[in-house]
Wavefront OBJ file of the C-alpha trace (Angstrom):
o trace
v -62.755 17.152 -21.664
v -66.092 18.767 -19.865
v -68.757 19.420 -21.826
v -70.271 22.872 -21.414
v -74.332 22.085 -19.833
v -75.082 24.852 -21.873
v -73.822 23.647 -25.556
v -75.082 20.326 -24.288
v -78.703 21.493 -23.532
v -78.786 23.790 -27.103
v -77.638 20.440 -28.939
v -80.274 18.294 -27.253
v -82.684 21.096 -28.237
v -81.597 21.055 -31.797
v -82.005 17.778 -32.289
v -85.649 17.270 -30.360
v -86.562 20.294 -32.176
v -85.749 18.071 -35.656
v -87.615 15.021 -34.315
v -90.798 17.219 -33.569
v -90.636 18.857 -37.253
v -90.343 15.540 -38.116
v -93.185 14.106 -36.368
v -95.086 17.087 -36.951
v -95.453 18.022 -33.203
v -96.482 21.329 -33.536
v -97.328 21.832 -29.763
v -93.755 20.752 -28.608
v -92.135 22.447 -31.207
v -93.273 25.799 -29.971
v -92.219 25.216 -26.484
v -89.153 24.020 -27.921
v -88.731 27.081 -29.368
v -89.448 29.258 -26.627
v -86.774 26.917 -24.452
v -84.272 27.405 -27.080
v -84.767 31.384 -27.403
v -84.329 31.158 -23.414
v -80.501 29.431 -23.693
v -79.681 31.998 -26.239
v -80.381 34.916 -23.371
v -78.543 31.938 -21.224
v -76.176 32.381 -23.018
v -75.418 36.056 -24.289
v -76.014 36.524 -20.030
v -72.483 34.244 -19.584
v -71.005 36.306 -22.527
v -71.108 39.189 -20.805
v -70.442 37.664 -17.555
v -67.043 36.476 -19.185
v -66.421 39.970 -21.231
v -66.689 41.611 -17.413
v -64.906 39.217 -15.678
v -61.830 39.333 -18.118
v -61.949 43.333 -17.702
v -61.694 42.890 -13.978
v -58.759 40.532 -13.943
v -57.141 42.753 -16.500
v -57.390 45.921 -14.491
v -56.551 43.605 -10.976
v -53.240 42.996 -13.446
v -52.464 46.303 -14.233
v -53.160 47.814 -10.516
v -50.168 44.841 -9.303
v -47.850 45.942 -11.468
v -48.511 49.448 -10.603
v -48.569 49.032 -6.747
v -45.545 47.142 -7.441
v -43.674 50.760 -8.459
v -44.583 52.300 -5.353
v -44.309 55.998 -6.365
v -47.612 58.051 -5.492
v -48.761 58.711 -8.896
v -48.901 54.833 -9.641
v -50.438 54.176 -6.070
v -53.074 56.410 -7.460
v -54.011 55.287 -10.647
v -53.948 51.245 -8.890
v -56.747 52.450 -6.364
v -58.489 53.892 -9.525
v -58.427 50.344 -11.612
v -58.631 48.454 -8.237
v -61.915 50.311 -7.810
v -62.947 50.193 -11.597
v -62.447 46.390 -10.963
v -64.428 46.372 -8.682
v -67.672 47.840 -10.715
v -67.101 44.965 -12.904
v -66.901 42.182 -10.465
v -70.170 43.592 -9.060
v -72.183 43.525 -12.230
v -70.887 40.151 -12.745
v -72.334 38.927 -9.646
v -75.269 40.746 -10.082
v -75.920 39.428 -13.379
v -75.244 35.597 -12.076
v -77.551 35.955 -9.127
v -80.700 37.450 -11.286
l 1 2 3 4 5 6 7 8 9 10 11 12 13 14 15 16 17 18 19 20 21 22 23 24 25 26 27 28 29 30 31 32 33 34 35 36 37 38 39 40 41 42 43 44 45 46 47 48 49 50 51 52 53 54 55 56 57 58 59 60 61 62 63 64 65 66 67 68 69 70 71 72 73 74 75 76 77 78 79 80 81 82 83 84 85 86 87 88 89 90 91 92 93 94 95 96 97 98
């Protein structure tokens, strides 16, 4: 199984941040801090990366099965999600390229 960099970068923090309480390295426990604060905006970022991307494929789903009927009314409503769709799939990009 492949271990997500990101869990595997907040565990490593965790556990330096223990040694440095331990030690009593209150320099490096600060920046430790500030690193972990930064993989928790890491990481609410690729939440709602994966909340848009799962709204795009579900729309992309719904405007197949739609084209798939053919009749005008359904034509219209899959260019409306196929366009909705793609909103989403540009804020994900956007928000992966910041």
């Amino acid at each position: 199984m492949k271990t997500n960099p990101l869990a595997e970068l907040r565990d490593y923090l965790s556990n330096f941040f223990t040694r440095c309480r331990a030690a009593r390295w209150l320099g490096a426990l600060f920046h430790v801090r500030v690193c972990q604060q930064i993989v928790a905006d890491v990481q609410a970022n690729e939440q709602a990366a994966a909340r848009e991307a799962y709204a795009a494929e579900q729309e992309d789903a719904e405007a197949e099965k739609l084209i798939q009927l053919g009749d005008q009314p359904s034509l219209n409503k899959a260019l409306k999600l196929i366009r909705s769709s793609r909103r989403h799939d540009r804020r994900i990009s956007e928000r992966l390229t910041a």
